[in-house]
N, C-alpha and C positions, 0 to 999 in steps of 0.2 A: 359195517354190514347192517342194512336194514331190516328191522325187524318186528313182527308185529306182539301185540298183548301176549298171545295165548301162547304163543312160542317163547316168547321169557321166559313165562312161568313152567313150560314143560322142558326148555335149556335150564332151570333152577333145579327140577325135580329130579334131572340124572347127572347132575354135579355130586364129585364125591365129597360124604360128610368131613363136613369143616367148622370151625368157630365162624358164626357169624359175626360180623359189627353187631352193636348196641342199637343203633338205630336204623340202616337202611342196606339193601341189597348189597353182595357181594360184586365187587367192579371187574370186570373181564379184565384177561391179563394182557397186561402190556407186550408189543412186540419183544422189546429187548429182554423178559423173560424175567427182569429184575423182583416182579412182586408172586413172591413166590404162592403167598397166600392164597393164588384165584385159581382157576379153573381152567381145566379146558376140556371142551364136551368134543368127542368125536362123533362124527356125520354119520357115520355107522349103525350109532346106536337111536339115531333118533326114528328111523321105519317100523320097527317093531312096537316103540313105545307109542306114537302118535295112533299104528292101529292099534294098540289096546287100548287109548284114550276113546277114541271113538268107536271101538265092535263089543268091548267085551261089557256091557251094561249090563245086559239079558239077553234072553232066550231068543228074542225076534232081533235083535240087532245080531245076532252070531249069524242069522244067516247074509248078511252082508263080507262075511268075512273074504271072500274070495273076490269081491267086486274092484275093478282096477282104480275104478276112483281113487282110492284109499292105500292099495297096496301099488306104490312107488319106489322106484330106485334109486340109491343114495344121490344121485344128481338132479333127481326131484326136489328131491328133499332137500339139498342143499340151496335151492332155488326158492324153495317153500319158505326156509328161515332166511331168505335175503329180502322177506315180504314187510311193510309198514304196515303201521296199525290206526291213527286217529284221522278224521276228520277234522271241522272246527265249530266252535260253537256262535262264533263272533266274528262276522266278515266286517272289514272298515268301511269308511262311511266311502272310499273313491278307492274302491280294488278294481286292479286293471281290468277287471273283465265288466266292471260297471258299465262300462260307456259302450260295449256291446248290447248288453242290455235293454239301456237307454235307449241307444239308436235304434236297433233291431223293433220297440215298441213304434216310435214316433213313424217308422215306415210303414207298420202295420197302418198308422190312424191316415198316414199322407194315403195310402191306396186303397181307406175307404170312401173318398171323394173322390167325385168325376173330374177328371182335367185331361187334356191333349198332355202328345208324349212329350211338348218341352216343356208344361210343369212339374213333368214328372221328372224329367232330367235336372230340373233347378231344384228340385226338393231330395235329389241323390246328390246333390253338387255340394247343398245345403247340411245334410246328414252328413257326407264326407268330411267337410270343417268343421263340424262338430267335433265327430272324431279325434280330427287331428288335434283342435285345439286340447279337448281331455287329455289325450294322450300326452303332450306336453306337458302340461301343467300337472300331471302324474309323475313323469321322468322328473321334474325340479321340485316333487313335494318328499324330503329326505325322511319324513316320517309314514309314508305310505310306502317308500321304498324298503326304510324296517318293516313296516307290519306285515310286508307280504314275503317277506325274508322267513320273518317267524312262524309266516302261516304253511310254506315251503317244509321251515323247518319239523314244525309238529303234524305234520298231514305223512310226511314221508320219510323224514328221520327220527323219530319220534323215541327210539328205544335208546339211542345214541343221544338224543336230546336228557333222556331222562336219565342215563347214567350220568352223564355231567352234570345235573343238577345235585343229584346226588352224593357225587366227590364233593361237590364246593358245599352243600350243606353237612356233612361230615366233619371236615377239615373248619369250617365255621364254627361247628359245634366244639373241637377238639382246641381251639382256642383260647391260650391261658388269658387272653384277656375275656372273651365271653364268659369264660368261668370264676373266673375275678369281678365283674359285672352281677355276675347273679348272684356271685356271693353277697357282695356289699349290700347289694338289693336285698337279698333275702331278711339281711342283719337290719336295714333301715324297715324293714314291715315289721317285722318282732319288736322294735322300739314303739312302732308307734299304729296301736293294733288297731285295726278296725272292720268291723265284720259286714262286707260291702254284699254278702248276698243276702244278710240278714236285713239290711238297708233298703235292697230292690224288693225283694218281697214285702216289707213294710208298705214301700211307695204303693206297689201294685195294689195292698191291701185299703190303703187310703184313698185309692181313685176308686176303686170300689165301691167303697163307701159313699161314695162321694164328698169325702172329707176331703176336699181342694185345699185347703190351708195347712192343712197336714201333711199331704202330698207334695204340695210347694216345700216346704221345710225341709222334708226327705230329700229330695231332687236335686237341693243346695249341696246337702251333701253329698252327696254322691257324688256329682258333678268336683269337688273337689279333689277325691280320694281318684275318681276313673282317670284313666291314662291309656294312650291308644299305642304305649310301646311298654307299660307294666308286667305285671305278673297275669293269671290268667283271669280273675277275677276283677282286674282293671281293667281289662281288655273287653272283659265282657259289660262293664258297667257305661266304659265309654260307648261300646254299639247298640247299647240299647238306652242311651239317654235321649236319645233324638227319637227317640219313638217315647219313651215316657212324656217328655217335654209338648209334643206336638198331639197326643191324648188329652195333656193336661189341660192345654189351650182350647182343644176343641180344632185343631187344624191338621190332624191326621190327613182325611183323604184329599186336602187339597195339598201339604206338601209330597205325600205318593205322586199323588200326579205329577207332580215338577220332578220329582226323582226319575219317572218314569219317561218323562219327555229328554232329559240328561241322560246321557252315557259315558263313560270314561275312552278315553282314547282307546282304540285300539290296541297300540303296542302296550300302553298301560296291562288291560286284561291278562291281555296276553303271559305278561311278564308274572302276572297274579296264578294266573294258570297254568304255566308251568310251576312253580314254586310246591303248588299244590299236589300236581302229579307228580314232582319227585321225595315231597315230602311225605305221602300216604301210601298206602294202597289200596284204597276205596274206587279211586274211579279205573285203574287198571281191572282188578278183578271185578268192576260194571262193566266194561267193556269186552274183555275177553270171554263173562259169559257168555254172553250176547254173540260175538263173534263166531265163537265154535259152537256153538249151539245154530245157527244158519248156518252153518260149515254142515256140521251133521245133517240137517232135514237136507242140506242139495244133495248127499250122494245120490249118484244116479241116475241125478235129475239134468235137465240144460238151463231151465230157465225158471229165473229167480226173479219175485215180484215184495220188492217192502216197502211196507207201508210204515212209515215214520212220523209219527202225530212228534212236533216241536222239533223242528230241523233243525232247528240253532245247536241241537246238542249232537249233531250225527257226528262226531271224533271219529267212529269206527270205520265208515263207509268205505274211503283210501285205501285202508287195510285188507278189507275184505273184497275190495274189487281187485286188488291183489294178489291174494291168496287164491279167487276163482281164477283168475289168470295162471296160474303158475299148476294148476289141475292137469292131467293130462288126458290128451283125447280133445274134441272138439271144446271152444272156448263155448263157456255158458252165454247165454240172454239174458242182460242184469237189467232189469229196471225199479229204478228208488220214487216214488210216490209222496213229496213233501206235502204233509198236511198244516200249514202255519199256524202259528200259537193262536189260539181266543183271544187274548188283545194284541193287535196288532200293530199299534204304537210300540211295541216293546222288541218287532220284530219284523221289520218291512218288508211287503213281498219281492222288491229287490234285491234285499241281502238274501234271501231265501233261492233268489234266481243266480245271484254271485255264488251261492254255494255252490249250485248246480251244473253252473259255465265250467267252474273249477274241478269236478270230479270227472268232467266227462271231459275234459283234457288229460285227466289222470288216467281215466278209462284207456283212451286212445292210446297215452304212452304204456300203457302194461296191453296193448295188443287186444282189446275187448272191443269190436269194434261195435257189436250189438248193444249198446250201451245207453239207455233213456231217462231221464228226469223229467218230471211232471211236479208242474207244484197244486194244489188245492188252497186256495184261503178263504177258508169256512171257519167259523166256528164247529167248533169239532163236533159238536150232539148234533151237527146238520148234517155230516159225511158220512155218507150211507154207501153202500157194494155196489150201485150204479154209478157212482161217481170214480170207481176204480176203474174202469172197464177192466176185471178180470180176465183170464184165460185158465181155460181148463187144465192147458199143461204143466203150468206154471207153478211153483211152490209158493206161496202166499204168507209173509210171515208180516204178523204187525206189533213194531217197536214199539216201546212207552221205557224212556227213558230217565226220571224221575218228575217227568213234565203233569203228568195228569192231577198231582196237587192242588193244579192252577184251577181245577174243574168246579164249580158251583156244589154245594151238594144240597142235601133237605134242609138245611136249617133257615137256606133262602128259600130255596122252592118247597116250599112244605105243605104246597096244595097239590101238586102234582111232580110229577118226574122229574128227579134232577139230571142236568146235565152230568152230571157222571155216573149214574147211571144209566142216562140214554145211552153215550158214549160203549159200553160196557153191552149194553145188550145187541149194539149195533155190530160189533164186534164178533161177536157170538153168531151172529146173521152172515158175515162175511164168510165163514166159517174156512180160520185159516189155518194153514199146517200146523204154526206155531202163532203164539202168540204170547213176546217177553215180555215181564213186567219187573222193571227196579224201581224202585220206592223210600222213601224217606220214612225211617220208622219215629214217628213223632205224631201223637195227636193233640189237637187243640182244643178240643173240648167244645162244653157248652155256655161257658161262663169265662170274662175275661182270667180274673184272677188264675183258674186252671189253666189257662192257655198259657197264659204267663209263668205260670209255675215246670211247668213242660218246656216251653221253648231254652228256659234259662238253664234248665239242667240240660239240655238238647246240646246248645251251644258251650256250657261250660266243658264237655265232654269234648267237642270237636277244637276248641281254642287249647285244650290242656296235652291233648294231642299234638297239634301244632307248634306249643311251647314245647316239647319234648323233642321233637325235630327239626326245627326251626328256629334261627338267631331272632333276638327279640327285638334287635335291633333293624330288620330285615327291612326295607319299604317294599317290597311286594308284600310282604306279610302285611301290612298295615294296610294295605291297599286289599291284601285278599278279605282281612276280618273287618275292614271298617265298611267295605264297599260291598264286594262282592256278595261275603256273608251276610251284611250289616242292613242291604237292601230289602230281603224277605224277613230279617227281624223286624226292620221297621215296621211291616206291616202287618206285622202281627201283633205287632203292641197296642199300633196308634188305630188299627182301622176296623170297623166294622160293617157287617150289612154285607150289600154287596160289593166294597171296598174293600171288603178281605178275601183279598186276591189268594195270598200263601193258605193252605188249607191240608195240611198232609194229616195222614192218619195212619193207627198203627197198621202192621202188616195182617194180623189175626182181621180186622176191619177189613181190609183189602179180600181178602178169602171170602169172607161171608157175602160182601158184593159180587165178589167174579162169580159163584156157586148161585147167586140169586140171580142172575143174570143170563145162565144156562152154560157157562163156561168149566171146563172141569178140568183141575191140576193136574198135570205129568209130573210121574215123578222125576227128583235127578240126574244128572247124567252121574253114574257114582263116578267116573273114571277121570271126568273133566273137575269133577270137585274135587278130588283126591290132589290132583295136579295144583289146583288155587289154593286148597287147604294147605300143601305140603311144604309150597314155595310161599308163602307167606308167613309160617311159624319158623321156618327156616332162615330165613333173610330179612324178615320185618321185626320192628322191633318188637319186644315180648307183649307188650299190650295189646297189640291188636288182635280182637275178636275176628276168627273166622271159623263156621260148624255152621248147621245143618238143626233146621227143627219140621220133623213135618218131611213137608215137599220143599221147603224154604231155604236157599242158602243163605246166611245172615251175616256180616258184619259190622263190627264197632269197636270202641274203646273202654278197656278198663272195664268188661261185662256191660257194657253197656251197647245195647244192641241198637245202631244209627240208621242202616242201610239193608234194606234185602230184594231177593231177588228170586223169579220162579219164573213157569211157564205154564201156558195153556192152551186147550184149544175145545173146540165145540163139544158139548153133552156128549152125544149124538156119534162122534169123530171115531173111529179106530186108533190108537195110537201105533207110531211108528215106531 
């Protein structure tokens, strides 16, 4: 059964109390009845609780209580959790729906020149063999036929995807040899000590300085001790040697750029990304905020308008054109609005079009037949409410996904506006129902050194996490922390100016802009955090951070606070 984010977590929260694992959710029970450990939720129970998730906040959502949207019948319902949840964030370089694309462009450019109707017919004759040749050369490339397997897999199986990843990192974990392995390891670090963050922060403190002979000296060692399958402190020394090294030289933003013009294959990522979603639960509970939180603003409502600033990361979209499907009463009006990343070498307005071919075939098959994608490639502090063409009727919600990082801020523009906060006040102008923000809680400061000193505890949190859930010996993990993680490290070591792309800031930072910008916080849904709080301390392992500060749902590891997440909408706005 497929199933999306936020129905996990509220299929978690009316499971009867049970021992969980040590490290990762409770696995659904097998047919033949043998694992007696699991659960099983009856259909019954899930209409009362899903309305209380959504009516019982306050005073002004109680009067929705009676509204049909919301109050369904068990065969609703049972239809509601047969819903998926992710979109993707990384379409391949030749997804089958590319050479529509393609095509579909190169007809536009052939009929804006004059010719009689037999050029026209040689230039459909001509687009046709195109076609076909792509299409070919698609069906015989065995690694585009996995990627789009996988992107199949995680767009519409995605809850089934993630408990299996799940089993196999358990049963990996529970391994007398991985624990035989970290023994011996643990005993060969105690022989032979060496205090490898005391190392980096020295290096940091030497380029600093601009003591380069110093820093070389360091860098040597380092470089010897780091290991890209160690403990976490090796782990972290080997992803940020290539950014030390390329500081040190003076060749920071020219190897970004070569990072940035490389990507890792497809299936690679892919395989990186799932490992991740079944080893955490950060981007589940970013996702499922987000999810039921536009779940809620539609009651009501028909038509649904998002605006998605960095499409690369829309997981949830699938999910949620799902969930409005399986609604009862007339099918909504969904339209998604891709506004492409600020650089666009990192993110081609094709793949952004490949997204779009591919949801609105998802659309079709879940029965929505009103269903529109629009992409924008602007720089974002250009996209302004006239470029949306808005509708009055329409619920209007604008994602930020932990994408706005990327945004410029005063330290470059410090004569005038920065891009994020044009971005931000622009926003504010749109004035939309909702408007989610999840964010990277990590600032970088105004000096390298402090950036430095921030990132490494940033990431030492998130790798020591990952060593806790994750065999060491993993290659996706290697491929998650050397690559995935390893790329915005890079560029926070080696780059500055306006070369320093990665730019997050804490969440308290975040507030003071959105409130200066004329934006003003809603608070939480209490009922939908109850449900992510409940099912996370319950099923995840004990270290993970999740609570509430403020208007802020927050989590992270070990007290340490990584990720959070809130909402907003105009000064000015009545809240719903």
């Amino acid at each position: 059964m497929d199933t999306t984010p936020e129905e996990f977590f509220v299929k978690g929260l009316l499971e009867q109390s049970q021992p969980s694992p040590p490290f990762f959710l409770d696995l659904p029970q097998n047919s033949n009845g043998r694992s007696e450990g699991y659960h099983h939720v009856p259909n019954d129970m899930m209409l009362p609780f899903i309305s209380r998730v959504l009516l019982e906040d306050d005073i002004d959502d109680n009067k929705l209580n009676d509204h049909p949207a919301l109050l369904q019948g068990t065969d609703i319902v049972r239809a509601f959790l047969e819903s998926t949840e992710e979109a993707n964030m990384l379409l391949p370089k030749q997804n089958k729906f590319r050479g529509d694309v393609q095509a579909n462009q190169m007809l536009r450019e052939s009929n804006n020149h004059t010719g009689d109707k037999k050029r026209n017919d040689r230039d459909n004759h001509m687009e046709e063999q195109i076609r076909t040749s792509k299409a070919a050369k698609r069906i015989n490339d065995p690694e585009e036929n996995c990627a789009n397997e996988m992107l199949d897999e995680l767009m519409l199986r995605a809850y089934e995807t993630c408990i299996k990843g799940m089993e196999e990192l358990r049963v990996s974990m529970d391994n007398k040899m991985e624990k035989e392995n970290r023994k011996r390891f643990n005993k060969a670090v105690k022989d032979n000590v060496v205090d490898i963050r005391t190392l980096l922060i020295s290096c940091a403190q030497a380029m600093a300085t601009n003591n380069h002979m110093g820093a070389c000296e360091l860098l040597k060692k380092i470089k010897k001790h780091a290991s890209a399958t160690g403990d976490v402190t090796q782990r972290v020394a080997q992803c940020f040697t290539k950014g030390l090294e390329a500081r040190l030289v003076g060749t920071g933003s020219q190897l970004w750029q070569l990072l940035m013009a490389e990507r890792l294959s497809i299936v690679e990522f892919l395989k990186a990304y799932r490992l991740y979603f079944a080893a955490c639960c950060f981007n589940k509970v970013a996702l499922s905020f987000s999810t039921m939180t536009i779940f809620h603003a539609m009651v009501g409502k028909r038509k649904l308008h998002v605006v998605d600033y960095g499409m690369h990361f829309g997981f949830q979209w699938a999910g949620l054109l799902r969930l409005l499907a399986s609604r009862e009463g007339d099918l909504p009006e969904v339209r998604i609005t891709a506004i492409g990343p600020p650089r666009l070498k990192s993110c081609p307005a094709e793949r952004i079009e490949e997204l779009g071919c591919r949801l609105s075939k998802y659309a079709h098959e879940f029965g929505l037949a009103s269903f529109k994608f629009h992409t924008i490639m602007k720089k974002w502090e250009d996209v302004r409410i006239e470029d949306l063409n808005t509708d009055a009727d329409e619920v209007l919600v604008v994602n930020d996904l932990f994408s706005f990082n990327t945004l410029m801020d005063e330290s470059v523009f410090f004569d005038r506006q920065s891009p994020r906060d044009t971005v931000l006040n622009n926003i504010n102008k749109m004035r939309p129902d909702v408007f989610i923000q999840s964010v990277l809680n990590c600032s970088c400061g105004s000096s390298f050194l402090t950036r430095f000193r921030e990132v490494m505890s940033y990431y030492i949190a998130i790798f020591d996490m990952l060593d806790a859930t994750t065999p060491r010996e993993s290659e996706s993990r290697v491929v998650l922390e050397q690559f995935v993680l390893g790329r915005p490290a890079l560029n926070i070591i080696a780059c500055e100016g306006p070369d320093l792309v990665e730019r997050p800031e804490k969440y308290r930072q975040w507030q003071v802009r959105n409130q200066r910008a004329g934006l003003r916080q809603l608070p939480l849904k209490s009922r939908i955090v109850e449900v992510v709080k409940d099912t996370v301390r319950k099923h995840h392992h004990k270290d993970f951070l999740i609570c509430e500060d403020g208007q802020w749902l927050l989590q992270g590891w070990m007290g340490r606070v990584l990720f959070a997440h809130s909402t907003w909408v105009a000064q000015d706005t009545s809240s719903q």
